[in-house]
N, C-alpha and C positions, 0 to 999 in steps of 0.2 A: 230778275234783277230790277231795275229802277227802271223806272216811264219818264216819258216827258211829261206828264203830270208830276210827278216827284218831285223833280227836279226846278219847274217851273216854281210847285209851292215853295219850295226850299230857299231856291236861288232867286226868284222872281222872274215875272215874265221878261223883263228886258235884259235880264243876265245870262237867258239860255239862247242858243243859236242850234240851227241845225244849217247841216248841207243840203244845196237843194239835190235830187234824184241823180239829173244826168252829171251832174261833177262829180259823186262819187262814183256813181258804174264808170266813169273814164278813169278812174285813179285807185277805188280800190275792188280788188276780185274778191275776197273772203264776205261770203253773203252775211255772217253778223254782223262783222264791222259795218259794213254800209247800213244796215239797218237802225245801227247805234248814229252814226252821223246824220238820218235823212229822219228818224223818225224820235230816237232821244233825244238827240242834242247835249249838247255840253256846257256847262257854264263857261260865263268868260275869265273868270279872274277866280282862283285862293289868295284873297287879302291881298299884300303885295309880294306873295310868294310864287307866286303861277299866272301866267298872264295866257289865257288861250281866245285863238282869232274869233270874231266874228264872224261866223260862217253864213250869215245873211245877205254881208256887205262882199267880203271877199275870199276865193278859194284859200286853201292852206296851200303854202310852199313846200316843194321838196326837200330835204335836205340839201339836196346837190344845188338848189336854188341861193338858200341860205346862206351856204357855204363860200360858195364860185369858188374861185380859185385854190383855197385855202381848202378845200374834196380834196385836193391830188393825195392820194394815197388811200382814201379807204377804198372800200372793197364796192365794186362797182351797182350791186344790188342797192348798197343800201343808199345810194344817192336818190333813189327812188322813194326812199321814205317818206311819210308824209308830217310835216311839223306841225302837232296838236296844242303843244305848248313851251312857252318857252319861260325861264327864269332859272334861277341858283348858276347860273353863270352856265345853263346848256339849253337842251333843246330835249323834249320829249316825242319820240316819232313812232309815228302807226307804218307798219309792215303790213300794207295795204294786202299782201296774200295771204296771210293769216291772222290777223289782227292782232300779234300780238303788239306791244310798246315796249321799245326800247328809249335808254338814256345816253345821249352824247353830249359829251364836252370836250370841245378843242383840247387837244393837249393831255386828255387823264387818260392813262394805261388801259383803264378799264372804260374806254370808250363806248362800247354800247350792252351798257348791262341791262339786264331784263329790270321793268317795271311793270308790267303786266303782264300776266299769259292771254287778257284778251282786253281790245277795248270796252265790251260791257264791264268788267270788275274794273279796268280802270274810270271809267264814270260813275260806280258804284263805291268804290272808296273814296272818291272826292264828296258823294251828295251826302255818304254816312260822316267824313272826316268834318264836312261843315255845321251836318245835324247836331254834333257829336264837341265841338270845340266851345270851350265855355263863354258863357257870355261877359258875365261880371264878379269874377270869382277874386279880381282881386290879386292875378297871378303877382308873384314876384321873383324875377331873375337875377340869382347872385353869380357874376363872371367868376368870382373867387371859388377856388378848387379846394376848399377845406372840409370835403369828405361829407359835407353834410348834404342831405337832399334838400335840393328847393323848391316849390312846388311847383316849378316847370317842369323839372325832372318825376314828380310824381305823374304830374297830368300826362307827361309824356307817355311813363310807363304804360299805363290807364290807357288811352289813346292806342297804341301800339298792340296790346291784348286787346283790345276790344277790336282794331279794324284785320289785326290779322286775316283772323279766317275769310274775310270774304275775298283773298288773295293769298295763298301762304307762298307760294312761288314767288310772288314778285316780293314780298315782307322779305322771303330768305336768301334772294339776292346779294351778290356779294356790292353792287353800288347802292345798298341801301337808301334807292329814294324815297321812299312811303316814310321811312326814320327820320330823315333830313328835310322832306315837307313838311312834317307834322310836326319837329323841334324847331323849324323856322317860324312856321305859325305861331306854334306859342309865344314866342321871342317877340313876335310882332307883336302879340296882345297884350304882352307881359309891360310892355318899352309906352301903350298908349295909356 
């Protein structure tokens, strides 16, 4: 999968972070993950669609952290989650014991649907999704539903087959996050 080389070149050196050693062995057990937080790193930011912490400056929150009060009722595991990124009105959290990522948002039925089977392919569809998003193509976003394609919706497509496979689990998801990062991005690009 992706190095911190990769991701450095891609993202730049000030926009990748990693965990230092001892705060991940305290928070996560699945020896990938920790090796994806202490020796990859993660970018900070997708445009203004993903905002994830600085792992330089300061630890990731649990979800139960996050939360407080407003936990009562989920299931007591996953307050232990750890909050990799946040934006589209939820929270993305690593399942420190097997690295997969899940997607929570207050309030939606389908509150923690899968978006990764691991944190590598979740670092690995962000460093392709950014390699991979046009730069000056010019998009143009028509709100109007007149059946025709715009070529947000092409790129979309495009975008969508191409990151598939390096996740087809978390793409077939029924809270289609990998769909809704990458139609937000465009939107983003489309609107500068």
């Amino acid at each position: 999968m992706v190095t911190h080389a990769e991701l450095v070149d891609n993202f730049g050196e000030d926009w990748v972070s990693t965990l230092p050693a001892e705060a991940a062995e305290q928070q996560v057990t699945d020896a990938d993950a920790r090796r994806v937080l202490t020796e990859v790193g993660l970018p900070k930011s997708l445009l203004e669609v993903l905002t994830i912490g600085d792992f330089r400056r300061t630890q990731p929150e649990t979800l139960g952290e996050v939360l407080g009060s407003t936990a009562a009722g989920l299931p007591p595991h996953t307050l232990d989650y750890l909050v990799i990124a946040t934006g589209m009105g939820g929270e993305a959290c690593l399942d420190g014991s097997n690295g997969r990522v899940y997607w929570f948002k207050a309030g939606d039925s389908r509150s923690f649907g899968l978006v990764s089977s691991s944190l590598d392919r979740f670092v690995e569809t962000l460093h392709r999704l950014w390699r991979e998003l046009p730069d000056d193509l010019g998009l143009e976003y028509d709100d109007d539903d007149d059946g025709q394609d715009d070529e947000v919706t092409v790129e979309f497509r495009r975008l969508v087959a191409e990151l598939r496979p390096v996740d087809p689990e978390g793409f077939d998801s029924p809270v289609m996050f990998w769909q809704h990062v990458i139609l937000f991005a465009l939107r983003y690009l489309a609107a500068e």
